[in-house]
C-alpha positions as CSV (number, residue, x, y, z in Angstrom):
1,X,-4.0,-16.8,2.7
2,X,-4.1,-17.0,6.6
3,X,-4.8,-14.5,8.9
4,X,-2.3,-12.2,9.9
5,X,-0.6,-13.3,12.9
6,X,-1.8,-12.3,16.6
7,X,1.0,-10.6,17.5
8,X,1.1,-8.5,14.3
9,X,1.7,-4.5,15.6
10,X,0.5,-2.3,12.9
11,X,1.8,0.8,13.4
12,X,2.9,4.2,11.1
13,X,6.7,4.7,10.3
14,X,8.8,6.6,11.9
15,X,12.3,8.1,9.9
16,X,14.4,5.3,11.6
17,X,12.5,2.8,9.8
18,X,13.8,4.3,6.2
19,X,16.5,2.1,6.0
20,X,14.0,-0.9,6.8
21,X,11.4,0.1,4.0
22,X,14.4,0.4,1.4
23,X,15.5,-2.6,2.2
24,X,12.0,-4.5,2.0
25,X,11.6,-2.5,-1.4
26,X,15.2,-3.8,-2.1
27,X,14.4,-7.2,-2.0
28,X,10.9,-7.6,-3.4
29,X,12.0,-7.9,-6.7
30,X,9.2,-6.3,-7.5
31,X,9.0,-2.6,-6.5
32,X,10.4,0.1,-8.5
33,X,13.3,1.0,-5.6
34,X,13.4,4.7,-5.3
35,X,16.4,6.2,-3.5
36,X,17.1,5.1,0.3
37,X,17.0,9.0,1.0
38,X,13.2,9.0,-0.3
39,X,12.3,6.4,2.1
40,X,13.6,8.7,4.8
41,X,11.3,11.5,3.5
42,X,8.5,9.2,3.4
43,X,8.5,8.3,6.7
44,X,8.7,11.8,8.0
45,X,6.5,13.2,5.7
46,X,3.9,10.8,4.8
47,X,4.1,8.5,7.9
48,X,0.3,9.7,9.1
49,X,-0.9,8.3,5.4
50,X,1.6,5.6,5.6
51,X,2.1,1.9,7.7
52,X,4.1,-0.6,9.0
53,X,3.8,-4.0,10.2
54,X,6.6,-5.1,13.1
55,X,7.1,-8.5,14.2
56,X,7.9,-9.7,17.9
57,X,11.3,-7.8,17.8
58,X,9.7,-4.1,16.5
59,X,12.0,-4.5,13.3
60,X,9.7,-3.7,10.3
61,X,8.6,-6.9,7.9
62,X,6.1,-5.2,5.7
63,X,4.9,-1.5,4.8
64,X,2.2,0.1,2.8
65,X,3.6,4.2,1.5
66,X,0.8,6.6,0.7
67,X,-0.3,10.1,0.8
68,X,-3.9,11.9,0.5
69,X,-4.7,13.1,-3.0
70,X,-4.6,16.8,-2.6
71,X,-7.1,17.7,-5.1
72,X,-8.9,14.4,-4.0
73,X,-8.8,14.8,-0.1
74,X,-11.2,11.3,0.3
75,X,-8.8,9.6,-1.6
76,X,-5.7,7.7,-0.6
77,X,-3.4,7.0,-3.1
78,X,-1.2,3.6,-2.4
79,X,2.3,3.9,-3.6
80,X,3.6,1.0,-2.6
81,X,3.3,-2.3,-0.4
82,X,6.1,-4.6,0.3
83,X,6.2,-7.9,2.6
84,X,9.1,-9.8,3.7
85,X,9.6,-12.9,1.8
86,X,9.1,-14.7,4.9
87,X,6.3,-13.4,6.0
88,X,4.2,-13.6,3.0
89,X,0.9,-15.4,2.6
90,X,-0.1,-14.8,6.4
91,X,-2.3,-12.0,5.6
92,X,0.0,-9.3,6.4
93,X,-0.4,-7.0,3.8
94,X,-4.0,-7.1,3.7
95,X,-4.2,-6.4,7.5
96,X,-2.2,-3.4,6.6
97,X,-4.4,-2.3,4.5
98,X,-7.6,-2.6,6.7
99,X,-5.3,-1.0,9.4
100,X,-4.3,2.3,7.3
101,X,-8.0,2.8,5.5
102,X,-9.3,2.4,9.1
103,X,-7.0,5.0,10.4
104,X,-7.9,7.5,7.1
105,X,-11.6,6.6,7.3
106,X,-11.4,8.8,10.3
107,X,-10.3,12.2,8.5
108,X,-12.7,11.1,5.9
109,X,-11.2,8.9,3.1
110,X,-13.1,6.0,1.7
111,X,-11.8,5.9,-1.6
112,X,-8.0,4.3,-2.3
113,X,-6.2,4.4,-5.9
114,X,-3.4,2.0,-6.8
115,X,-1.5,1.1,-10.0
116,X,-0.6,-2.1,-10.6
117,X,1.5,-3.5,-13.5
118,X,0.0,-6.2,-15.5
119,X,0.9,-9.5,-14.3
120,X,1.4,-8.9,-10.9
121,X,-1.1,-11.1,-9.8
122,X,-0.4,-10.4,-5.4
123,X,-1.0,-6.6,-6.0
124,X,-4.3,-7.8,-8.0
125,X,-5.2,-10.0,-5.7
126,X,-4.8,-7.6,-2.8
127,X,-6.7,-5.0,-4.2
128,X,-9.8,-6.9,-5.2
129,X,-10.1,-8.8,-2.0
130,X,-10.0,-5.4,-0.3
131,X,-13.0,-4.1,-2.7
132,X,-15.2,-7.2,-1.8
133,X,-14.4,-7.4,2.1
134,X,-15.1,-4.0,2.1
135,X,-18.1,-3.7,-0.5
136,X,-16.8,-1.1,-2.5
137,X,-16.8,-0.4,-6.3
138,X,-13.6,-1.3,-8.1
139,X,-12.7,0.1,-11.7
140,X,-9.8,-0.2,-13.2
141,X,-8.0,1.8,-16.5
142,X,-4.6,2.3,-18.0
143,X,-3.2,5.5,-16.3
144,X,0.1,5.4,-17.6
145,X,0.8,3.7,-20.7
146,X,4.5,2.2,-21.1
147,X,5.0,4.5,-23.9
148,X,5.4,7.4,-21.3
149,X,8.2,5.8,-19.4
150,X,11.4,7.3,-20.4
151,X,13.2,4.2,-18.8
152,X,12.0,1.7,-20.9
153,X,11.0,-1.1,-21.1
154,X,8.3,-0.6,-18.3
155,X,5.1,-1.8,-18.1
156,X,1.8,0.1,-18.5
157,X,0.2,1.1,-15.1
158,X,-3.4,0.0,-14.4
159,X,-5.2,2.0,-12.2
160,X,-7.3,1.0,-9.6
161,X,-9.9,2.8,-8.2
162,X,-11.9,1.7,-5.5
163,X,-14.7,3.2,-3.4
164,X,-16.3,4.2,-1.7
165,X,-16.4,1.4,0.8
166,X,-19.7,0.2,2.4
167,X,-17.8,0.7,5.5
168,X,-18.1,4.4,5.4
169,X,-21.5,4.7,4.7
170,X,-22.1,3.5,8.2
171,X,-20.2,6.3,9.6
């Protein structure tokens, strides 16, 4: 992985971007897509827990969905995280990550919950690299079995817990 590039604005989403996010969901191949009008409601909603990363032009080629935990108000709960295809392996999604826990780490989270689908080895890799740059605890346990999926066949999710960072003891 190389570092993100210079010109990389990390920013949070605003409601026209929807369409953008959908789209990136779209064509991960990866993502379970939700509706284009939940997008939409993300990014007026949940744009203060949420980011996105714009290239030169301003047009959205990555994001990072997530809200605040409301019985768990240190703990940001990642939804999702999608790159372009051409823009992946440049460190983009890990720079919006540092970006968005930087932002949080400010109304006081320093904890950040994920699943992650077995097998999905860029999520994985993601998530661990953030624990160690960060020196934070990571654990991880099945929170939803595949058996509770009513659209089957779904994978288990894995939860990942990690926190709190070594970054916010400093604060």
């Amino acid at each position: 992985m190389t570092a993100a590039p210079a010109d990389l604005l990390i920013d949070r989403p605003a409601t026209a971007d929807g369409a953008a996010l959908w789209r990136l969901a779209k064509d991960s191949k990866t993502l379970d897509l939700n509706s284009s009008y939940s997008y939409l409601l993300w990014c007026r909603d949940f744009a203060g827990t949420s980011a996105v990363a714009r290239g030169a032009d301003g047009t959205p080629i990555g994001f990072i969905t997530g809200y605040v935990r409301p019985d768990r108000p240190d703990t940001l709960l990642v939804w999702q995280v999608a790159v372009d295809s051409a823009h992946r392996g440049h460190g983009i999604a890990a720079a919006l990550l540092d970006g968005l826990t930087a932002r949080l780490a400010e109304s006081g989270v320093n904890r950040i919950e994920t699943t992650i689908t077995p097998g999905n080895t860029a999520s994985e890799r993601l998530f661990t690299s953030y624990a160690e740059r960060h020196g934070a605890h990571l654990t991880r346990e099945v929170l939803f079995p595949a058996e509770l999926f009513p659209d089957a066949p779904h994978d288990s999710e894995v939860l990942y817990r990690i926190g709190p960072s070594a970054d916010s003891h400093a604060h």
